[in-house]
N, C-alpha and C positions, 0 to 999 in steps of 0.2 A: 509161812507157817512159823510158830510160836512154840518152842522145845524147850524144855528143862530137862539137866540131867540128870538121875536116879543117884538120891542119896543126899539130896541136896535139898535146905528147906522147900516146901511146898508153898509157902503163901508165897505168891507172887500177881501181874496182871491177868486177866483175861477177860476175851473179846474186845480186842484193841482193833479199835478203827484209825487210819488216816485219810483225812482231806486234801485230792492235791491242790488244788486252787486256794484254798485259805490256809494252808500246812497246819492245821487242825489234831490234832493227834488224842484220842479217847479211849480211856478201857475200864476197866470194872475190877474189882479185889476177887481173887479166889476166895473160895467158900471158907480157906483152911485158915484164913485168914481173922475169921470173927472170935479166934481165942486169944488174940493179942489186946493188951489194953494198957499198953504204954502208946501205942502209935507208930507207926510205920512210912519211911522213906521212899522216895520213889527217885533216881537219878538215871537223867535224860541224858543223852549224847545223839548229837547231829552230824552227819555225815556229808560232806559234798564233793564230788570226782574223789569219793571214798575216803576223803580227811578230815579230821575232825576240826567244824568250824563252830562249834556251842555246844555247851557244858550248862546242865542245868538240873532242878529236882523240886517235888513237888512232895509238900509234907501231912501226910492224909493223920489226921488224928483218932481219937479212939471214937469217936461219934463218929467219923467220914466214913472209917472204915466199912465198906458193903454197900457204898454208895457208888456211882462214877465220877472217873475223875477226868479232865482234860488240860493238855498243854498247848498253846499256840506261839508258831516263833513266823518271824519276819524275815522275810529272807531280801539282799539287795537284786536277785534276781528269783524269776519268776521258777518254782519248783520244777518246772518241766524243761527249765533252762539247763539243769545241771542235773548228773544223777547223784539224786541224793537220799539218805539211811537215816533212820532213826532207830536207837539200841536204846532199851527199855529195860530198868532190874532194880527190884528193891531190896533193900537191906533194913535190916534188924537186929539190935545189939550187937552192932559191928561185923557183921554179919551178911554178908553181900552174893545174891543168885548170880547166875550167870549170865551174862546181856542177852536180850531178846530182838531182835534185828530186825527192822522192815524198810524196804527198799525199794521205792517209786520204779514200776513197769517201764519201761523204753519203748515209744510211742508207735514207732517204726518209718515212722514220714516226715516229709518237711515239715518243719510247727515254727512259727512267730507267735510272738507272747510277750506281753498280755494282749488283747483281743478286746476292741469298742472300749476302750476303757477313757474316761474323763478325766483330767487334768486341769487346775488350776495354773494360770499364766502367772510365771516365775519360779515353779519349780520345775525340779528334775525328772524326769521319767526314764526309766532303762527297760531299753527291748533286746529279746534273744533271739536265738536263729539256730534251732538244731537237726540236723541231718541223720539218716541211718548209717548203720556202719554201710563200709564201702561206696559212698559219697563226703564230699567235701565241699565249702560254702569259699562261691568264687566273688561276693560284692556282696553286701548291705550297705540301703541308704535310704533318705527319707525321699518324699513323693508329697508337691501340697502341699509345701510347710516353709516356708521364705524365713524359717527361724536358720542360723548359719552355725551356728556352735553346736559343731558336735561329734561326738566322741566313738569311733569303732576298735573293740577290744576282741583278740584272739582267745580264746577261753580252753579251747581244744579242737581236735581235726573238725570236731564234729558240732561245738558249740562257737559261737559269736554273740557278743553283745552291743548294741548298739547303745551310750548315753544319749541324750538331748536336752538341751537347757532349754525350758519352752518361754521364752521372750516374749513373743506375739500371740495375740488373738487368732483361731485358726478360723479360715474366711468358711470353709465348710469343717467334714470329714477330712485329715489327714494321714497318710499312709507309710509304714516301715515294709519296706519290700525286700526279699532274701532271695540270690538266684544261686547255684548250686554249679561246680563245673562241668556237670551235664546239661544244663540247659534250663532243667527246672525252678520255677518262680511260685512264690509266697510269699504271703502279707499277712499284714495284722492295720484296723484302722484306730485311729485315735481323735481327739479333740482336744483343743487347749480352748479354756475360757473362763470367766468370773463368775464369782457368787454373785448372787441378787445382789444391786447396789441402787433399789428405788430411794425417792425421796422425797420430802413436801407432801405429806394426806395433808388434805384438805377435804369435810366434809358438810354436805348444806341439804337444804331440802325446796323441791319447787309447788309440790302438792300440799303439804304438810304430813303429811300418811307415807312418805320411803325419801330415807335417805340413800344421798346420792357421792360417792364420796372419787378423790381425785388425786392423784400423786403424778410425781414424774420418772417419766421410765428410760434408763441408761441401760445403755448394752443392751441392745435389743438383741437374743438370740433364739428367737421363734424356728428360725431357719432348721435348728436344728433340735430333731426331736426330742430327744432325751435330755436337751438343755432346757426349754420349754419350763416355763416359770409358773407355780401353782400358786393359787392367791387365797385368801382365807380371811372373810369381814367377820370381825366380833366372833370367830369360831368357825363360819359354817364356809361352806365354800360358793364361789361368785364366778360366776363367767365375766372377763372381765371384756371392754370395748375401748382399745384404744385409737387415740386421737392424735397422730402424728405420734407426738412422744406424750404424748399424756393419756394415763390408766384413767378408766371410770368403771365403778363398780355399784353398783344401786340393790339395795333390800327394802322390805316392806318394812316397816317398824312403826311403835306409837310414839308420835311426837308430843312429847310435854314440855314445860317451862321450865328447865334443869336442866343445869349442865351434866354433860356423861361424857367419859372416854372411848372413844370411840380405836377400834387394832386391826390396821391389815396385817397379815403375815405373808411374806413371801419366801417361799423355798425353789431348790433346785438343787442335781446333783453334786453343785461344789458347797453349797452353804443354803443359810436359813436366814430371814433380817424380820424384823417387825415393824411396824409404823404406827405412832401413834396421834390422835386429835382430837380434844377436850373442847368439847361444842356447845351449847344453847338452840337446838334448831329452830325454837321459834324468832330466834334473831338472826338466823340465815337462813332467809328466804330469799330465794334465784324466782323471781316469778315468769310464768310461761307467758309466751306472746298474748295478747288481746285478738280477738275476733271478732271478724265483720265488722271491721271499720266502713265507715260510711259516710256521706254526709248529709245531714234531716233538713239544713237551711243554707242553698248558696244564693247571695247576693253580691253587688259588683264590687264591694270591697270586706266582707267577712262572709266566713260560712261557721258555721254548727257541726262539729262532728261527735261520732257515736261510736261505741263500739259494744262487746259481752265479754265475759271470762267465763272461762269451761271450768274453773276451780269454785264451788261453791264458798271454802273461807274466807276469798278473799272479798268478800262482801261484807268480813268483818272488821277489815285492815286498816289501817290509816295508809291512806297512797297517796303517792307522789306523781302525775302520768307527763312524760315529753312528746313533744306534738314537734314531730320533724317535716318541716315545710321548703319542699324544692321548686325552682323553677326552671329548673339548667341553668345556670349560672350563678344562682347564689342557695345558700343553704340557713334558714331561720329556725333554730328551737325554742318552743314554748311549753312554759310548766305549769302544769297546774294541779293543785290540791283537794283533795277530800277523802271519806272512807267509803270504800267501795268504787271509789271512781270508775263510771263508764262514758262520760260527756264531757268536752270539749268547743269552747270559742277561738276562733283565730280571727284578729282584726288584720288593717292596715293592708289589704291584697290588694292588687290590680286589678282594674275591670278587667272584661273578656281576657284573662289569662290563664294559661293552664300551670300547675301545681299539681307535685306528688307529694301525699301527705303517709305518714306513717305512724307507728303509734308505739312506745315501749314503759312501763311503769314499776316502779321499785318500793319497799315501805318508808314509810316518810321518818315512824319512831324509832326503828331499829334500823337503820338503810344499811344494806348487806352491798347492794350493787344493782347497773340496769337490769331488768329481765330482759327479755329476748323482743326485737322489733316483731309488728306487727308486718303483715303485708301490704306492698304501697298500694294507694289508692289513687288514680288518677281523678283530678276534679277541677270543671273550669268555670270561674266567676263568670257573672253576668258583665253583660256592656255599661258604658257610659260617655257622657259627653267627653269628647278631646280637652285634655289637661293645656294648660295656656302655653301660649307658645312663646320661644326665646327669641325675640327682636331687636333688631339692630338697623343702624345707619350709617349712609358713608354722605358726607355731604361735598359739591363740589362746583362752586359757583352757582348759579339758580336751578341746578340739579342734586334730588334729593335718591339717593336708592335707601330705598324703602327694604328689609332681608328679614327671612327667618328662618329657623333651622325646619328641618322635614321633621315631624313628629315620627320620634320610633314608634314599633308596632306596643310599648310597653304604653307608652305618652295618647294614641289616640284613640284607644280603645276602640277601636272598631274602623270600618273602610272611611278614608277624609273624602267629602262630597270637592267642597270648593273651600274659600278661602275669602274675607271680608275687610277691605279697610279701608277705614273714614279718617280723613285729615282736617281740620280747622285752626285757625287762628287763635290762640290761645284766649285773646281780648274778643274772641269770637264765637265762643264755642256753640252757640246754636245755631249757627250757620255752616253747616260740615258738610264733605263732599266726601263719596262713598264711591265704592267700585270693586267688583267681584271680580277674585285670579281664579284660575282653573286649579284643580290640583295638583298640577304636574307644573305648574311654575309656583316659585318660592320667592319671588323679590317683582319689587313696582316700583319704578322711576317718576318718582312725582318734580313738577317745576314749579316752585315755592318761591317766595318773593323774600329774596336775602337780609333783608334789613324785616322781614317779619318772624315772631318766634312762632313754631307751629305746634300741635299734638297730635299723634297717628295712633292708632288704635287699629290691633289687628285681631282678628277670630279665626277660629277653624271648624268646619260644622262637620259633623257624621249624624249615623243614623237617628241617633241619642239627644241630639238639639248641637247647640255652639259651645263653645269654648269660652270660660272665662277670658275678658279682653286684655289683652297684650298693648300695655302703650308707653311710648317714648315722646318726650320732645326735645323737638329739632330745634336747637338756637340759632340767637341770628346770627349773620355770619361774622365773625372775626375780623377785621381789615388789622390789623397791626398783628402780622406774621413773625414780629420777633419775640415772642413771649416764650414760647417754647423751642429748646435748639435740641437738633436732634446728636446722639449722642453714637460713637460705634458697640455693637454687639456680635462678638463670635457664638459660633455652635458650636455644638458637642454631641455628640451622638446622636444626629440627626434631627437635634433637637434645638429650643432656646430657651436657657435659665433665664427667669427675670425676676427682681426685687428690686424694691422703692421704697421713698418713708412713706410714714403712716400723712395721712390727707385727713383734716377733720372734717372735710365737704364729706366724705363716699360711708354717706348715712344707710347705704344700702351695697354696699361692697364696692369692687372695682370690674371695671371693665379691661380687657386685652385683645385687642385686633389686629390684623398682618395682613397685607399682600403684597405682591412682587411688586418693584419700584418700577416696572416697565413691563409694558403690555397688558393684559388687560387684569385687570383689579378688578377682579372676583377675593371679594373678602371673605375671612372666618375672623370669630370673635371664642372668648370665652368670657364665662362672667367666675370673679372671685369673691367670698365671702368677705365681712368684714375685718373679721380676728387675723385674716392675712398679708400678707406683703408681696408675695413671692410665689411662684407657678413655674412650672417648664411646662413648656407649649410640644407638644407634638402637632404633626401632621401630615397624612397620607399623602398629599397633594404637594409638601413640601418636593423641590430640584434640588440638587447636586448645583453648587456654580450657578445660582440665582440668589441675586438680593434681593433681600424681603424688608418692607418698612411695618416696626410695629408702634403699635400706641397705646397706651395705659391712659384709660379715665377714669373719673371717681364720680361712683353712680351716687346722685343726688336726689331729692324730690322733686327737684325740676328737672334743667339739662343737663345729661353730663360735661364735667369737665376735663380738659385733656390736662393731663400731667409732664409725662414725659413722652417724647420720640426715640426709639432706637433704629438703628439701619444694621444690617449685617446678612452672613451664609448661612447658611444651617453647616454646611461642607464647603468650602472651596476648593476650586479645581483650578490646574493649570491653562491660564491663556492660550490659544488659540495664536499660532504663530502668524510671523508676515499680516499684523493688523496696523502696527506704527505707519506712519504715512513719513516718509523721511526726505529731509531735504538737507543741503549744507551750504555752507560759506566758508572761503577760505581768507584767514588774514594772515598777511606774511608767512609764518613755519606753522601756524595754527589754523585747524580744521574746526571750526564747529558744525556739530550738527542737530537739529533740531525734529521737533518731529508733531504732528496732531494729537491733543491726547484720545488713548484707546474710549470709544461711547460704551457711555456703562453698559449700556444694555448687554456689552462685550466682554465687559470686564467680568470671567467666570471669578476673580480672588481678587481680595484688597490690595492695592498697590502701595509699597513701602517706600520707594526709590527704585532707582534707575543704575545701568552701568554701559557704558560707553565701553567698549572692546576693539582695539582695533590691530590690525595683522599688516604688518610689508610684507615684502617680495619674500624675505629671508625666512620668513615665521614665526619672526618676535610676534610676542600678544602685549600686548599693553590693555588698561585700562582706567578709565575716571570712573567716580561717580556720586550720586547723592543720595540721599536719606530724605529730600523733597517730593512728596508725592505729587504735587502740583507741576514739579519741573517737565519744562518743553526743550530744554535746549541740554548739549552738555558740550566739554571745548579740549580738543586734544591739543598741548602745543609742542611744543621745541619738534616737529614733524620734516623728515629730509623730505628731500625731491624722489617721490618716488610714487609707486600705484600700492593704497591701501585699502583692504574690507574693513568696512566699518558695520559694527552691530549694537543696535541696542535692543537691553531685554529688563523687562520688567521683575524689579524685589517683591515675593509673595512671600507670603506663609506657608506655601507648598513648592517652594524653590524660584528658578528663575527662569522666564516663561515671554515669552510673545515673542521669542527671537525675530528681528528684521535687520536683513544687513543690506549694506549698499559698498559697491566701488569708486573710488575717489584716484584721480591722478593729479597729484598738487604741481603746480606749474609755480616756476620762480618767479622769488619777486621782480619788482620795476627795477633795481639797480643792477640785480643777475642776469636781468631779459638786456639790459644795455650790454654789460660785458660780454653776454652772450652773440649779441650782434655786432660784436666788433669783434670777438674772437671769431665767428664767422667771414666778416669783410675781410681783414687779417687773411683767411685761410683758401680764400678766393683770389685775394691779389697773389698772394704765394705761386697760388696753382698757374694761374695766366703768367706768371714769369718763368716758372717752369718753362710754360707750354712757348713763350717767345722766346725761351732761351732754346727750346730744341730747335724750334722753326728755322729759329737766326742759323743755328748750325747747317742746317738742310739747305737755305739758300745760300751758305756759306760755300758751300761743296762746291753748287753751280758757277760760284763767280772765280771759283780757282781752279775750273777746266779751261785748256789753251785754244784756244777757237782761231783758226786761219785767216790772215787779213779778209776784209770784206772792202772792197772799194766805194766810197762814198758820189754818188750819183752827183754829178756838174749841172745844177738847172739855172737856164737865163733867166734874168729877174720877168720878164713877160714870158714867163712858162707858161704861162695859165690865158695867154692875151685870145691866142687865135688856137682853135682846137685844130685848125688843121695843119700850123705849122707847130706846133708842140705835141705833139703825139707820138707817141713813143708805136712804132712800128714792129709789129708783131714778129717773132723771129722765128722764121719759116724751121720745120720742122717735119722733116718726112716717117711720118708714124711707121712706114715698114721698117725702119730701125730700130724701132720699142717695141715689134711681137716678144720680145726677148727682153725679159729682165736683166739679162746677161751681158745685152749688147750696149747698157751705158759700163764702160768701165771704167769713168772715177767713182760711180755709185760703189765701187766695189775694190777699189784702191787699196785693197788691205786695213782699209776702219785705221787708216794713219791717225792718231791722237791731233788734236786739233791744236796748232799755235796759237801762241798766246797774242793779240791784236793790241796793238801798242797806239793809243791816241784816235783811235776809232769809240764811238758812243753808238750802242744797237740797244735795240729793244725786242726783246722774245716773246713773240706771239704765236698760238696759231689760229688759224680762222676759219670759215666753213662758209662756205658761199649759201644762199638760200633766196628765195624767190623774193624775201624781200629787203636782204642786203647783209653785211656781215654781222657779226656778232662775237666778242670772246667768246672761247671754251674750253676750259681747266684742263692741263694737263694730266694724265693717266699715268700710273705706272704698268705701260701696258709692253710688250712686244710689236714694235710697229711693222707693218707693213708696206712698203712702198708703193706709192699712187703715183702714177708719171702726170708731168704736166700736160695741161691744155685737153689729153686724150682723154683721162679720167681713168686710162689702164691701171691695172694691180697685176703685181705677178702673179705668175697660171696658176692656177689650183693643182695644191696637192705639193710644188715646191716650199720650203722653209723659210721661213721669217727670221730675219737676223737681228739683233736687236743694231742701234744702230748711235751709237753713240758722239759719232761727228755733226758736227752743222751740214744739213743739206744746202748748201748755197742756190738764193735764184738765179736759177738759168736767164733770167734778163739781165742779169748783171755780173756772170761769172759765163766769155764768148767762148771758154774751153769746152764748156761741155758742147759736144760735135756727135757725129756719125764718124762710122771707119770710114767711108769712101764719099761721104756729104760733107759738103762745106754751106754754112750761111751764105746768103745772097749779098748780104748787107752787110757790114762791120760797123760798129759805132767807134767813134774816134776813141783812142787810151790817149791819159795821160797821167803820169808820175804813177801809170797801173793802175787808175781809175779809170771808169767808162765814163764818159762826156755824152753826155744826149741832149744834143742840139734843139731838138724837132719839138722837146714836152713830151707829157707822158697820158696815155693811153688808157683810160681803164679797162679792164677785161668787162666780157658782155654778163650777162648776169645767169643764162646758160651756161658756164665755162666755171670751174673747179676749179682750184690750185692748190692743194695742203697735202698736207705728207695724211697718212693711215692712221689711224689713233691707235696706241700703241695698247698693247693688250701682254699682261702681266703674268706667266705663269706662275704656280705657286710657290718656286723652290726658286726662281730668278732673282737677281740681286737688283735695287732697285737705282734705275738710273737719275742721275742729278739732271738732267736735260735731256730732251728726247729731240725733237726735230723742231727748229728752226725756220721764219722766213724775216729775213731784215727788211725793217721799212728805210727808205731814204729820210735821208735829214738834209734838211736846206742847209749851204753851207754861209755863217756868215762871214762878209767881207771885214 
């Protein structure tokens, strides 16, 4: 309410209104007021959390007066953010009412503010957040907005203010959300984004009767409603249709010969833009497709085509129409001229081929740009005879191969029947011999007479008749093979560059042919033009690690001639190990070794050189080598005695490749094998004197044991005359004395050491009687056992064997050995303690035995110098 105090002037406001949303502030003069007529003041004061934040007055003059007046102020936060007053009082002649007060209601509920409001990206926007009394705000923050800067201010219990710097583009709506320390939540939403910021109109026409007009559109903000861009041609408004980022907007209008400026306008809640484009529409003309393309005349190499325009002016036009001609693989445009154009020629096509044609036409006098393609038309020429065919020849002693290539489907126009070719003698020609191939074979091995020049001529027939004739001739043969040398060529990417000089024979270009240097020679050719030199060859057919021989001729009116030979890989690859066939020779400390060269046909890469590798026992590596590609041999020298691997391996251009190794034991030479075999015989007589130096000792032993006299046997010089007075008579011998080993007891005398025998000569045998007479046999280091005479006893089984180191003396010649209570029958005379035997001597029967026990060695016995003894008699001489 609105009071004045009593006494106090009367002119003052009434009916004052405020706005809160806009802070708007309106009132009217009192009535008392229409007697003044100098003019009357009006001073405003603003209030906020009740302090005064503006000071201001509004100066109503003697005509305003009884009119309405209004004040609007801005506030940095939204009127409902803060509670705030407006005091209202005029004064006159210094003379001032009393302020008039009015003061924004207190909402009662959570409120954020402002509300959907839009925002330009880059400035500030400030939101608030107020609560009723007896609640308190526990967060504000943003929601949806990837912008980071930004500012929350305490304002009071019950107010908060949110800043935000708006940076970014907002992707949708974005939101200030307020929660309350009870729990309650509130929002306000907002949008940050840009004014209209189109560009480039562009405007044309396609009928002649409405322009069409086109600019480019930034920031698209369709998404969102209230950002939504309105558009405005020449004033009126347009639905517009865009095309990715470009606006199109079209009206009816009269097109005349004048320029005119042509305005879009685009607005939107943050701003307003205009576009402008000063035109000629009859010199931009966009023309619409052609229709019912067709074609009125096909033939096997042009057709006729047609079409209509659904625009009657353009029948007044001067056009320009392009005729776009496909085949899948290549693409031909053709132009052509006139006004009103609706006809069309296309020459130079393929028979039986298919083709899509299409059609789009522009003005010729003003040309603006193409109009828009027609729709394709498929259309397929007629047939014709097969186009001539590409032939070649490989000549090879009185064998001629006759080739040509397979007509592509573009080349024979229709299904190939067969195939025709006639060959004659050039000085011959009416005398030709003819012979039809099947379709499915491409080449004819003709046998031609070498020393004749020939002409072959070949055709190809289809539905349509034959083929214009393909003909070569064949020269005679060559005999002086050194005219041409062939030269090396590598590859490169699968491929082979070639160039040569210019040839003034090749009146009709040159020719280039290849096949593998081994196996079967299935050739390919190309033919080159004349203006050229040089060609890289591909080919499907081309290996990896096969050599290929090419040949360059120069196509003449008669024969070709050959120019140049190349050899080479398209790739080379690594040899193929263990192909070297390897042998060697040794001279003195030097090993060479040699080897077969690898057969091309093997050789996957060129051979540069060789390297010789070879390893001892120790693991030294060594190597030779050469840079000769022809080499067979190579020569390791200064080589000790010893066992070495040797390896050779082939120098490529894709490293080192056919590894082959072999083992060698080098044997010394002739002067080393001498010393070697005397240092040998040397180490041989060594040994054998060793070995008679032990021996000599061993029987040294035996001759310096003391052996007991042995008495030397008395025989009369006719000892031998009469066997039966020289016989030595057996000496009786009662064997129940020898059940017992025991019972000879000099056998067993205590092994007295044997005296040494002074002047006596014996010889130590032993012997073995056998059915067919005696025999040495080699003394044993054995333990012997005693064998009694005559009876053939051994001592009992199961008593001990003594070893027995005295001379057993023969009991023929030693009369002590006796029985205890037996005496001999006989005595043979003594004398000087020799036995004398009168009578001659006796041999034993060849039944009867006489030898000691062969003596039998255990392992841990020491071994005896003598074992047992029988002494032969020695004639004594006189």
């Amino acid at each position: 309410m609105w009071s004045l105090p009593l006494g106090v002037l009367r002119c003052g406001p009434q009916n004052v209104t405020l706005d809160y949303d806009s802070f708007l502030l309106k009132w009217e003069d009192d009535p008392s007021c229409s007697v003044i007529r100098d003019g009357l003041v009006y001073e405003l004061q603003l209030l906020t959390a009740d302090k005064p934040v503006h000071n201001g007055e509004v100066v109503v003059t003697p005509a305003q007066i009884g009119s309405t007046h209004s004040w609007k102020w801005t506030s940095h936060l939204p009127s409902q953010c803060a509670r705030h007053s407006v005091r209202l009082r005029s004064q006159y002649n210094n003379q001032s009412n009393p302020w008039l007060q009015k003061t924004l209601p207190d909402q009662g509920v959570i409120l954020v503010l402002p509300r959907d409001q839009m925002f330009e990206v880059g400035s500030t926007a400030t939101f608030c957040c107020t609560v009723p009394d007896g609640e308190s705000i526990k967060t504000m923050f943003l929601l949806n907005y990837k912008g980071a800067n930004v500012n929350a201010t305490k304002i009071s219990e019950h107010v908060y203010s949110l800043t935000v710097h708006l940076d970014q583009e907002s992707e949708n709506w974005s939101d200030v959300i307020c929660e309350t320390t009870k729990g309650e939540i509130s929002g306000a939403s907002f949008h940050a984004g840009y004014p209209p910021s189109d560009s480039s109109l562009q405007c044309e026409t396609q009928d002649l009767e409405t322009i069409d007009c086109f600019w480019n559109i930034t920031r698209k903000t369709e998404d969102v409603e209230k950002l939504r861009r309105k558009y405005l041609l020449q004033g009126s408004p347009c639905k517009i249709g865009a095309m990715h980022q470009l606006g199109k907007c079209s009206q009816k209008v009269e097109v005349d010969a004048a320029e005119r400026n042509w305005t879009l306008t685009v607005t939107n809640p943050l701003g307003k833009l205009e576009l402008h484009d000063r035109a000629d529409l009859t010199k931009r003309v966009h023309m619409v497709a052609p229709e019912k393309v067709a074609a009125s005349t096909v033939n096997p190499r042009n057709i006729s085509l047609k079409w209509s325009w659904t625009v009657q002016k353009y029948s007044n036009l001067n056009l320009t129409c392009q005729v776009d001609v496909s085949d899948g693989d290549s693409n031909t445009k053709i132009e052509n001229f006139g006004v009103g154009l609706t006809a069309a020629v296309i020459k130079d096509l393929i028979p039986h081929w298919d083709y899509d044609v299409r059609v789009r036409c522009g003005t010729a006098q003003h040309f603006w740009k193409w109009g828009d393609w027609s729709k394709s038309v498929k259309i397929r020429t007629k047939g014709d005879v097969p186009d001539a065919l590409d032939v070649w020849m490989k000549v090879k002693e009185d064998q001629t191969v006759i080739s040509w290539k397979v007509p592509l489907a573009n080349q024979s126009h229709g299904e190939i029947f067969d195939y025709k070719v006639s060959w004659a003698k050039t000085k011959e020609k009416n005398q030709s011999n003819q012979t039809n191939v099947s379709r499915s074979n491409h080449s004819l091995t003709l046998t031609l007479d070498p020393s004749e020049e020939y002409m072959v001529t070949v055709t190809a027939r289809n539905i349509n008749g034959s083929s214009s004739p393909s003909t070569i001739i064949i020269p005679r043969l060559n005999l002086d093979k050194s005219e041409v040398k062939t030269s090396w060529i590598s590859g490169s990417n699968g491929s082979f560059f070639l160039s040569w000089p210019v040839s003034p024979n090749a009146s009709c270009g040159y020719i280039v042919d290849w096949c593998p240097v081994f196996g079967n020679c299935t050739f390919e050719w190309m033919k080159v033009p004349p203006n050229r030199t040089l060609t890289t060859i591909f080919s499907k057919n081309f290996e990896d690690g096969r050599r290929y021989l090419l040949s360059i001729y120069a196509c003449t009116e008669r024969a070709p001639v050959l120019l140049q030979r190349r050899e080479g890989y398209v790739r080379e690859t690594k040899i193929e190990a263990k192909l070297f066939k390897l042998k060697y020779k040794q001279k003195d400390s030097a090993v060479e070794v040699s080897w077969e060269p690898i057969p091309l046909e093997k050789q996957t890469a060129s051979i540069h050189g060789y390297i010789l590798y070879y390893q001892d026992k120790s693991g030294n590596i060594f190597n030779v080598s050469t840079d000769d590609p022809e080499a067979t041999s190579l020569t390791a020298k200064n080589l000790n005695i010893s066992t070495y691997n040797f390896t050779v391996t082939a120098s490529t251009a894709v490293g080192l490749c056919g590894n082959t190794s072999i083992n060698v034991i080098l044997n010394p030479p002739a002067d080393q094998l001498i010393m070697l075999t005397l240092i040998s015989l040397g180490a041989v007589f060594l040994i054998l004197s060793v070995s008679i130096i032990i021996c000599y000792r061993h029987w040294a032993c035996i001759k310096d044991k003391v052996y007991p006299p042995i008495p030397k046997p008395v025989l009369t010089e006719n000892w031998l005359a009469s066997p039966d007075e020289h016989t030595v008579r057996p000496l009786p011998f009662d064997q129940s004395h020898y059940s017992e080993v025991l019972d000879v007891p000099e056998l067993h005398d205590k092994f007295r050491p044997p005296q040494p025998v002074v002047g006596q000569d014996y010889m130590p045998f032993t012997f073995s009687q056998t059915p067919k007479g005696y025999y040495n046999k080699p003394l044993k280091k054995l333990q012997p056992c005693l064998t009694l005479p005559t009876t053939g006893l051994t001592s009992r089984p199961g008593l001990p064997c003594f070893p027995i180191n005295d001379v057993f003396p023969n009991p023929s010649y030693n009369l002590i050995v006796q029985g205890e209570d037996q005496q001999s029958q006989s005595h043979p005379e003594i004398q000087d303690g020799m036995p004398i035997i009168d009578s001659g001597y006796q041999a034993q029967s060849p039944e009867e035995s006489f030898s000691t026990a062969e003596l039998e060695e255990e392992p841990d016995s020491p071994i005896s110098c003598v074992s047992t003894y029988i002494l032969l008699p020695q004639k004594t001489s006189k």
